[in-house]
N, C-alpha and C positions, 0 to 999 in steps of 0.2 A: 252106282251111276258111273260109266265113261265120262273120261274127261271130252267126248266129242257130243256124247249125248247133251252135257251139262254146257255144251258151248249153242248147239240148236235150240234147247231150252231159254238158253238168254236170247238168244236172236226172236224168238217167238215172244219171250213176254217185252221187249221192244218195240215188235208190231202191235202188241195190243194198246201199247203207250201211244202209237202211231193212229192209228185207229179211232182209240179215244178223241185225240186231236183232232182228226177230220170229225167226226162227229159232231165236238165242240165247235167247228166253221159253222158245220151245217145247220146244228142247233140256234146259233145265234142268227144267223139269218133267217131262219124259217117262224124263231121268234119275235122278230123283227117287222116282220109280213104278214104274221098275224097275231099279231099285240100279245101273244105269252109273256108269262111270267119269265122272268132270264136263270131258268134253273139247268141251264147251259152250263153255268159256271161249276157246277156240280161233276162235270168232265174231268176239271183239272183238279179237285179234291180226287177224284179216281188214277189218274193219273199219277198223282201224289203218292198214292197208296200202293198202284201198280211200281211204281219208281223204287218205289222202299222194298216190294220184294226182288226187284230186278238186281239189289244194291247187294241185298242179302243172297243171293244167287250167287252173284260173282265172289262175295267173301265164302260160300259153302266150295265154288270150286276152285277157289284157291286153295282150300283145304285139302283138296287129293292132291295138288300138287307137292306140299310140303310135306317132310318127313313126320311120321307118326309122334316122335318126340316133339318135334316145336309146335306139334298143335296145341293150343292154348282148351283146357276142360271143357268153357263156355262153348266152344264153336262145335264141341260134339257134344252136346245137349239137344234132346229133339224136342225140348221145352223153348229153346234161343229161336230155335228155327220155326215155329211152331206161331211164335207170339210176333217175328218180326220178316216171314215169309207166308206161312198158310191164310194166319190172319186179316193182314194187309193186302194179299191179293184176293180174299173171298170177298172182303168189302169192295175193295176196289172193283173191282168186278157186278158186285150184286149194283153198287150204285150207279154205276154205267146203264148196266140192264134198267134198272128204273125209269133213270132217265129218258133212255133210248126209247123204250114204252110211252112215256106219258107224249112224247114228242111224235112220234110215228108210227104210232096204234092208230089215228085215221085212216093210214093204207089198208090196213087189214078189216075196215068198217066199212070202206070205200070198194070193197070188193063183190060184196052184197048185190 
């Protein structure tokens, strides 16, 4: 991975942090309007998770930047990155998607 690729990479999982939040506006109004459950808030648990791999990102590309010797064992483990980057963004992610679904799967019934 470039150090320009791994800088696009953070700007994109930013937007999706971006994303989620508009989401989470729209969720809570549209729940609002029509008496749902407020599983809205399930946004910023995703969020949370996207945040944690965004976190771990910027520590992986700190790592090309630093000399082979001062990198610390853990941070070249593809177990470190695996459990506190793959992880937290498949959640993050899958729970968005859920949400997204139970909230505005009527547009795709409304089509009919």
């Amino acid at each position: 991975m470039t150090i320009i690729g791994a800088i696009v990479a953070s700007a994109g999982l930013a937007s999706i942090i971006y994303a989620c939040a508009i989401l989470a506006r729209f969720g809570r109004k549209l729940g609002a309007v029509t008496k749902m459950r407020p599983l809205y808030k399930g946004y910023y648990a995703a969020i949370g998770f996207v945040g944690l791999a965004l976190v771990t990102h910027f520590v992986r590309t700190s790592v090309f930047w630093a000399p082979p010797e001062a990198i610390p064992p853990v941070l070249s483990s593809s177990v470190f990155y695996f459990f506190l980057y793959y992880l937290p963004l498949a959640i993050g992610l899958s729970l968005a998607l859920a949400i997204t679904w139970f909230y505005w799967s009527w547009l795709l019934k409304e089509r009919q």
